[in-house]
N, C-alpha and C positions, 0 to 999 in steps of 0.2 A: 885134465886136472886130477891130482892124485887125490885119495880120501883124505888124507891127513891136511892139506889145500881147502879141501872145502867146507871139512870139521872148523877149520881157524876162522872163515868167512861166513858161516854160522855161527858162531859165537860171539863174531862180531855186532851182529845185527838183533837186538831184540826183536819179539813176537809180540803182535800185537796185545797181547794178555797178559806180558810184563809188564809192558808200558803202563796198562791199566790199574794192576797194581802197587804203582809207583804213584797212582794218581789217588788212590784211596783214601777219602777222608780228606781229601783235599775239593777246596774251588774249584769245579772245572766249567767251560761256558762248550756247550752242545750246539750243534746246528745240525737242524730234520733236515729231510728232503724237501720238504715243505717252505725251506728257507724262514722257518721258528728258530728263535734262536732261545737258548735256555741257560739260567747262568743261577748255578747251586753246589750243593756240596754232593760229592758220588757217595752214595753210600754204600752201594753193593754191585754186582755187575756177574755174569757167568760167560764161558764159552761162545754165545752165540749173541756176545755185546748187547745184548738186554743191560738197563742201567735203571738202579734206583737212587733217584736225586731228590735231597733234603729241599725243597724250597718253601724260606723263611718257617712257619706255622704247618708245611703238610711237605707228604713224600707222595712224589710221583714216581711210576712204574714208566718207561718208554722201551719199547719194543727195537729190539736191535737193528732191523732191517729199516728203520723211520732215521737211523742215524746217519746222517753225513760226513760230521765231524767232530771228534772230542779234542780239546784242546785247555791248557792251563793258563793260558793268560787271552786275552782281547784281542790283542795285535793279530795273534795267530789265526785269527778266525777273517779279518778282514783282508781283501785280495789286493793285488797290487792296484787298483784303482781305485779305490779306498787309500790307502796309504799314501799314493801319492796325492792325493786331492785330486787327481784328475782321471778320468777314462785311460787305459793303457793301450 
């Protein structure tokens, strides 16, 4: 693959830390490792996905490596057996 190939196929694909800041200030619903599910506004976030989320009256700190999953709507957070109603 030549550079000028793999520059194009990188630019294709954001980094996870765009994405993040695409999400700022927005609704987003978190799931730990823990299988906690957390559904607030992001307020801040750095490099090593640490996240500070607005919930309702107070802001919570969660620690980066506690994350599973950030995502902007519901849907996204449940698996396909969830969705379909039934076991997959």
């Amino acid at each position: 693959m030549t550079r000028e190939n793999r520059d194009k196929n990188e630019n294709r694909h954001d980094q996870p830390i765009d994405i993040l800041m695409g999400m700022a200030n927005q609704q987003v619903y978190v799931r730990l490792v823990d299988r906690t599910e957390l559904v607030g506004r992001l307020l801040d976030f750095d490099q090593y996905m640490n996240l500070k989320i607005g919930l309702d009256e107070e802001d919570i700190l969660v620690r980066g490596n506690n994350v599973m999953l950030i995502a902007d709507s519901w849907e996204d957070l449940k698996g396909p057996e969830t969705k379909a109603g039934k076991p997959a």
